[in-house]
MIMILUM-486209 format. One record per residue: residue in three letters; x, y, z of N, C-alpha, C, O in turn. Coordinates in Angstrom, 1 decimal. Example, Ala and Ser with C-alpha at 12.3 -4.5 7.8 and 13.67 -1.06 7.14 Angstrom:
residues 2
+------+--------+--------+--------+--------+--------+--------+--------+--------+--------+--------+--------+--------+
: type :   n.c1 :   n.c2 :   n.c3 :  ca.c1 :  ca.c2 :  ca.c3 :   c.c1 :   c.c2 :   c.c3 :   o.c1 :   o.c2 :   o.c3 :
+------+--------+--------+--------+--------+--------+--------+--------+--------+--------+--------+--------+--------+
:  ALA :   13.2 :   -5.7 :    7.8 :   12.3 :   -4.5 :    7.8 :   13.2 :   -3.3 :    7.8 :   14.2 :   -3.3 :    8.5 :
:  SER :   12.8 :   -2.2 :    7.1 :   13.7 :   -1.1 :    7.1 :   12.9 :    0.0 :    7.9 :   13.4 :    1.1 :    8.0 :
+------+--------+--------+--------+--------+--------+--------+--------+--------+--------+--------+--------+--------+
end
This chain:
residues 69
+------+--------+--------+--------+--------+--------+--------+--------+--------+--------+--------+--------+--------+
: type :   n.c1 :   n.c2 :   n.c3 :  ca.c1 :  ca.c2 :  ca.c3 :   c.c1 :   c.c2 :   c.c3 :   o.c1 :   o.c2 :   o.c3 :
+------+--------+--------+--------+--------+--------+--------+--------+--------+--------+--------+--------+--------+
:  UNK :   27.7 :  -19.0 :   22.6 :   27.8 :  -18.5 :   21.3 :   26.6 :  -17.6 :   20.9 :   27.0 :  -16.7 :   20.2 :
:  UNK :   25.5 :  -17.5 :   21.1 :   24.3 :  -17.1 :   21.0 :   24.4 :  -16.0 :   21.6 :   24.3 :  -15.0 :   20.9 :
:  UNK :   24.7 :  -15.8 :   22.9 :   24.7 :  -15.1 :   23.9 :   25.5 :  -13.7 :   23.2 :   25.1 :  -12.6 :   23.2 :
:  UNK :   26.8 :  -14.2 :   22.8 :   27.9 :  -13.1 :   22.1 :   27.4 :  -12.3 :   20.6 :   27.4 :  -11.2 :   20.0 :
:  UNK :   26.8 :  -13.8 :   20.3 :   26.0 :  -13.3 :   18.8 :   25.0 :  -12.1 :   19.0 :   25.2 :  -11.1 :   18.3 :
:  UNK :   24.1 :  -12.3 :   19.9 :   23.4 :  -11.1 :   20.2 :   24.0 :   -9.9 :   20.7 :   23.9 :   -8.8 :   20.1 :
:  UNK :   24.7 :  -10.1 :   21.6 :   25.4 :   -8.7 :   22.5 :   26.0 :   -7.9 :   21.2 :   26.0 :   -6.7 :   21.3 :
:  UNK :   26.7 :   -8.5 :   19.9 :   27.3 :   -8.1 :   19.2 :   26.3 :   -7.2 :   17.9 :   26.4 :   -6.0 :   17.5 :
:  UNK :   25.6 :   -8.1 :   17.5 :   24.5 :   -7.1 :   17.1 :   23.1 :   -6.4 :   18.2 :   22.1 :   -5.9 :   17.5 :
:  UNK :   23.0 :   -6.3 :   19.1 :   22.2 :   -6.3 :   19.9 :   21.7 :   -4.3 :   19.3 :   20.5 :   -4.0 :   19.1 :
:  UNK :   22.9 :   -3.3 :   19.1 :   22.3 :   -2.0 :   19.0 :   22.5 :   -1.7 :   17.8 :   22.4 :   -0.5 :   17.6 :
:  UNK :   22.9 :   -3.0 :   16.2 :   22.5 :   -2.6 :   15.1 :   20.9 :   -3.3 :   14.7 :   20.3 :   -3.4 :   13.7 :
:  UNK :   20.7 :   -3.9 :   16.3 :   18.8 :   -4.5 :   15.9 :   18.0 :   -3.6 :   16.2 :   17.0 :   -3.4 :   15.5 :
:  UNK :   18.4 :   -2.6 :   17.5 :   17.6 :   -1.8 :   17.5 :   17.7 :   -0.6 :   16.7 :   16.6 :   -0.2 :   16.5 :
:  UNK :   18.5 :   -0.1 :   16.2 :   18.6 :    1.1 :   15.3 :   18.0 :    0.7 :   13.9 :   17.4 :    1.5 :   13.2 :
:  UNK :   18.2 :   -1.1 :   13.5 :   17.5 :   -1.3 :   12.2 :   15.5 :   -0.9 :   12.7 :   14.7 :   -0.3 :   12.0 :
:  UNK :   15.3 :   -1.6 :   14.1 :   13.8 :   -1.7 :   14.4 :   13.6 :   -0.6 :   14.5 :   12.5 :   -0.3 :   14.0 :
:  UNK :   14.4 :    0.8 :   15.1 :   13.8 :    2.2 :   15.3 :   13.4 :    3.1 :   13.8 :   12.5 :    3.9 :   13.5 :
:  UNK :   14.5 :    2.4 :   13.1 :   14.3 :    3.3 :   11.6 :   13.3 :    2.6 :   10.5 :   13.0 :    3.2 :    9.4 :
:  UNK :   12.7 :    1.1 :   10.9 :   12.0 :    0.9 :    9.9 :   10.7 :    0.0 :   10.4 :    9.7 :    0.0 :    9.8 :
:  UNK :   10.9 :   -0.5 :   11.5 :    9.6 :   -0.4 :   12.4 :    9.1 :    0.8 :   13.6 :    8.3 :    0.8 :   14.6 :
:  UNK :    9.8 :    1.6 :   13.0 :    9.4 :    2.9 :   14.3 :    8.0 :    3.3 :   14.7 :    7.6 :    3.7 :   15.8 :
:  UNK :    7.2 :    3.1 :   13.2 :    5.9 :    3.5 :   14.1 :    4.9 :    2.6 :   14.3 :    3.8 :    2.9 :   14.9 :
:  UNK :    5.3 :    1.5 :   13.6 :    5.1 :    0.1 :   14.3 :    5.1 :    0.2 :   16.1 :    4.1 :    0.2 :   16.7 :
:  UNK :    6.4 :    0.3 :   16.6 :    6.8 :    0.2 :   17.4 :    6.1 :    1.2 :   18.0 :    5.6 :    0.7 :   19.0 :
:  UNK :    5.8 :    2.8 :   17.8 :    5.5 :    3.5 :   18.4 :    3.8 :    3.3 :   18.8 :    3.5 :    3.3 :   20.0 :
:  UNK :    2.9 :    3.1 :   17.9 :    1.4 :    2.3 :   17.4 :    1.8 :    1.3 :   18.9 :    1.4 :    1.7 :   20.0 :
:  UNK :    2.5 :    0.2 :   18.8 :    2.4 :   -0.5 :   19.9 :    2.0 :    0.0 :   21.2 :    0.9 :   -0.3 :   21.7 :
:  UNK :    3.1 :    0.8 :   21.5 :    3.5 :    0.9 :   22.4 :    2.6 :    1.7 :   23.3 :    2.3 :    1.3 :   24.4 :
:  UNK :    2.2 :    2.9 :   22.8 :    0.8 :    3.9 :   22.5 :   -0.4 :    2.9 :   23.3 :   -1.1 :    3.1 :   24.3 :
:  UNK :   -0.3 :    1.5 :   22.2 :   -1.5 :    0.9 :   22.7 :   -1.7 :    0.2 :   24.4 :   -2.6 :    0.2 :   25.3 :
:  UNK :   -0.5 :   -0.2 :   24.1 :    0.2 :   -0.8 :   25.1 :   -0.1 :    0.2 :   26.8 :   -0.8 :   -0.3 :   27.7 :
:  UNK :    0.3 :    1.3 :   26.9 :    0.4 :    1.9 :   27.9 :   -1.0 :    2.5 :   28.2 :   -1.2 :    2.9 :   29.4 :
:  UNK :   -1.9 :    2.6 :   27.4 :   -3.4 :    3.1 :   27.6 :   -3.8 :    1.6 :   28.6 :   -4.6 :    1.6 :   29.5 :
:  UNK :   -3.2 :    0.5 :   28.3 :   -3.7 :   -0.8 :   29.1 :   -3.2 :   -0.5 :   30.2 :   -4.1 :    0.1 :   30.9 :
:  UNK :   -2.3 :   -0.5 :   30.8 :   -1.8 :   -0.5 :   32.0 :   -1.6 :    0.6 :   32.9 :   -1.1 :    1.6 :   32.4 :
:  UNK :   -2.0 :    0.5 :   34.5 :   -1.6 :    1.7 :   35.2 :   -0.6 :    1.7 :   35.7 :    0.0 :    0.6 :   35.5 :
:  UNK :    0.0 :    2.6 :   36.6 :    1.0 :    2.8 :   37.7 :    1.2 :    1.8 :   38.6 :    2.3 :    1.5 :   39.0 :
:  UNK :    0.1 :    1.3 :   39.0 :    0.0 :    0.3 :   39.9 :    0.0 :   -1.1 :   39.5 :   -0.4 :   -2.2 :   40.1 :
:  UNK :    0.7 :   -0.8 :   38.2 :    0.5 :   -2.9 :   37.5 :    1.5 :   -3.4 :   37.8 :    2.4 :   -2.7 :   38.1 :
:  UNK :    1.6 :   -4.6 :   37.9 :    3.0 :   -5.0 :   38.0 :    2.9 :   -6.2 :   36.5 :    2.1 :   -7.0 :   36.2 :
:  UNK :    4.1 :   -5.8 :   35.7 :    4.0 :   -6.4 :   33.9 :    5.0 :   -7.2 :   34.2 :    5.9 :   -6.9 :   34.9 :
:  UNK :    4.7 :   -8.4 :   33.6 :    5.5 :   -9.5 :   32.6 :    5.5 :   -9.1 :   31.2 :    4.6 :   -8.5 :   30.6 :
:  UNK :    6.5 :   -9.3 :   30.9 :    7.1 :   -8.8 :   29.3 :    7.8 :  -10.2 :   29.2 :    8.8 :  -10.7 :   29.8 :
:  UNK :    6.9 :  -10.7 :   28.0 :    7.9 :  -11.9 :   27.3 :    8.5 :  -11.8 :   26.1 :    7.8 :  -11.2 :   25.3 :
:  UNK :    9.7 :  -12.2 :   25.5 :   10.2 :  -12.1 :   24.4 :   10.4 :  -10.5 :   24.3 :    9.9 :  -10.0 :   23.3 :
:  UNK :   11.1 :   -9.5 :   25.2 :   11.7 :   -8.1 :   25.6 :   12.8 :   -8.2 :   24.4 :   13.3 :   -7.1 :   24.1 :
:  UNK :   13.3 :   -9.1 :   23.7 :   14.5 :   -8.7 :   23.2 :   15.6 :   -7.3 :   23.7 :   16.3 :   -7.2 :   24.6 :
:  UNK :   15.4 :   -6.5 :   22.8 :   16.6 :   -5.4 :   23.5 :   16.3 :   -4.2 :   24.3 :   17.1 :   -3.3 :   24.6 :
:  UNK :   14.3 :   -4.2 :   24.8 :   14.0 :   -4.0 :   25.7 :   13.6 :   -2.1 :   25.1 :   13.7 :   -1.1 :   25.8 :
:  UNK :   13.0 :   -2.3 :   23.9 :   12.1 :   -1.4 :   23.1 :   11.1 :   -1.1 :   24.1 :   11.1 :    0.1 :   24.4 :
:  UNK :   10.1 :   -1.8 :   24.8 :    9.3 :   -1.4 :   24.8 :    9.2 :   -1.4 :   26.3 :    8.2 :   -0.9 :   26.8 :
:  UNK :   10.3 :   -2.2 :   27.1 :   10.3 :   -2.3 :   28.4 :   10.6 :   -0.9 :   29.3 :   10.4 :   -0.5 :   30.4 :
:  UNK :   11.3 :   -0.5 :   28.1 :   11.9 :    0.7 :   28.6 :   10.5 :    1.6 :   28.9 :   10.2 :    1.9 :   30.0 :
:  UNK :    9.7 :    2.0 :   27.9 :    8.5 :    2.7 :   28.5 :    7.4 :    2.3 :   29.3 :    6.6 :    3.0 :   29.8 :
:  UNK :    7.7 :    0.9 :   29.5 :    6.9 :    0.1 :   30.5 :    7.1 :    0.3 :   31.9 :    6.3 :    0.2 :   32.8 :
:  UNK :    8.4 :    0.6 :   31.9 :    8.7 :    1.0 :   33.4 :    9.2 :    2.5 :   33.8 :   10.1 :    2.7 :   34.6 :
:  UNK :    8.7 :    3.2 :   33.3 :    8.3 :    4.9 :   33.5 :    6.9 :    4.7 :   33.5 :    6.4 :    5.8 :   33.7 :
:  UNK :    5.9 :    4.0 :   33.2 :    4.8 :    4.3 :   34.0 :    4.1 :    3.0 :   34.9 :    3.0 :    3.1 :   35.4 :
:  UNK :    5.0 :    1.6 :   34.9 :    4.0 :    0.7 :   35.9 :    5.2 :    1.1 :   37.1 :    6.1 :    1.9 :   37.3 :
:  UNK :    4.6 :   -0.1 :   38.0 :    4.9 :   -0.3 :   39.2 :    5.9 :   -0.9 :   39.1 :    6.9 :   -0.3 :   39.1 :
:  UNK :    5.8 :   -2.3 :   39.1 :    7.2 :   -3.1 :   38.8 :    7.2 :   -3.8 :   37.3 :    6.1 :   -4.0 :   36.8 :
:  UNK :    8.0 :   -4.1 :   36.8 :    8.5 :   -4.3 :   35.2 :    9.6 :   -5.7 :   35.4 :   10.7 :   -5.7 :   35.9 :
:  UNK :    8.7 :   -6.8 :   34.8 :   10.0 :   -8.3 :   34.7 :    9.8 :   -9.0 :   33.3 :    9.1 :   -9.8 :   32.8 :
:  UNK :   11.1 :   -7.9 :   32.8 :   11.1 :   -8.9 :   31.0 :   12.2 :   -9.6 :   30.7 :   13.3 :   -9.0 :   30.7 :
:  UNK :   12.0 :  -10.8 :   30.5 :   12.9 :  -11.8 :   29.8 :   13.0 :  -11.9 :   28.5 :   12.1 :  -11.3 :   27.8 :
:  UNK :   13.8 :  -12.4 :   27.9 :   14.4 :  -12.6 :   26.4 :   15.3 :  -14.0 :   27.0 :   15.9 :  -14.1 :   28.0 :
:  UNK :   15.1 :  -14.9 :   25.8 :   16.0 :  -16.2 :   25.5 :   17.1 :  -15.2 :   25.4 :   18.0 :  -15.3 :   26.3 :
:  UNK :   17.4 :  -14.3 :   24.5 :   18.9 :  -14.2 :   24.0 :   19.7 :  -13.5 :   25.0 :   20.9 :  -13.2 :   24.9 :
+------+--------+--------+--------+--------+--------+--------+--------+--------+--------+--------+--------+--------+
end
């Protein structure tokens, strides 16, 4: 049940997070990638719909994010 519940809103979470935490998100992410090089290998916990994993892995090495949902 959970599982369906998410998949079903899964791309009105991120279009609500892009339009009203966008530069939240952006600020993050910004910060985020000055930490890590090419050669990291990241854990990403709590990825939900994979905002930030997505830029995580155009610049590390290898990228493993989990989400409960």
């Amino acid at each position: 049940m959970v599982k369906e519940y998410w998949d079903t809103i899964s791309s009105i979470y991120d279009l609500f997070s892009r339009l009203y935490l966008g530069c939240l998100y952006n600020e993050l992410i910004d910060e985020i990638l000055l930490r890590v090089r090419s050669q990291d290998t990241v854990l990403e916990l709590a990825a939900g719909t994979g905002i930030v994993t997505q830029h995580l892995t155009e610049k590390c090495a290898h990228v493993f994010a989990v989400d409960i949902s």
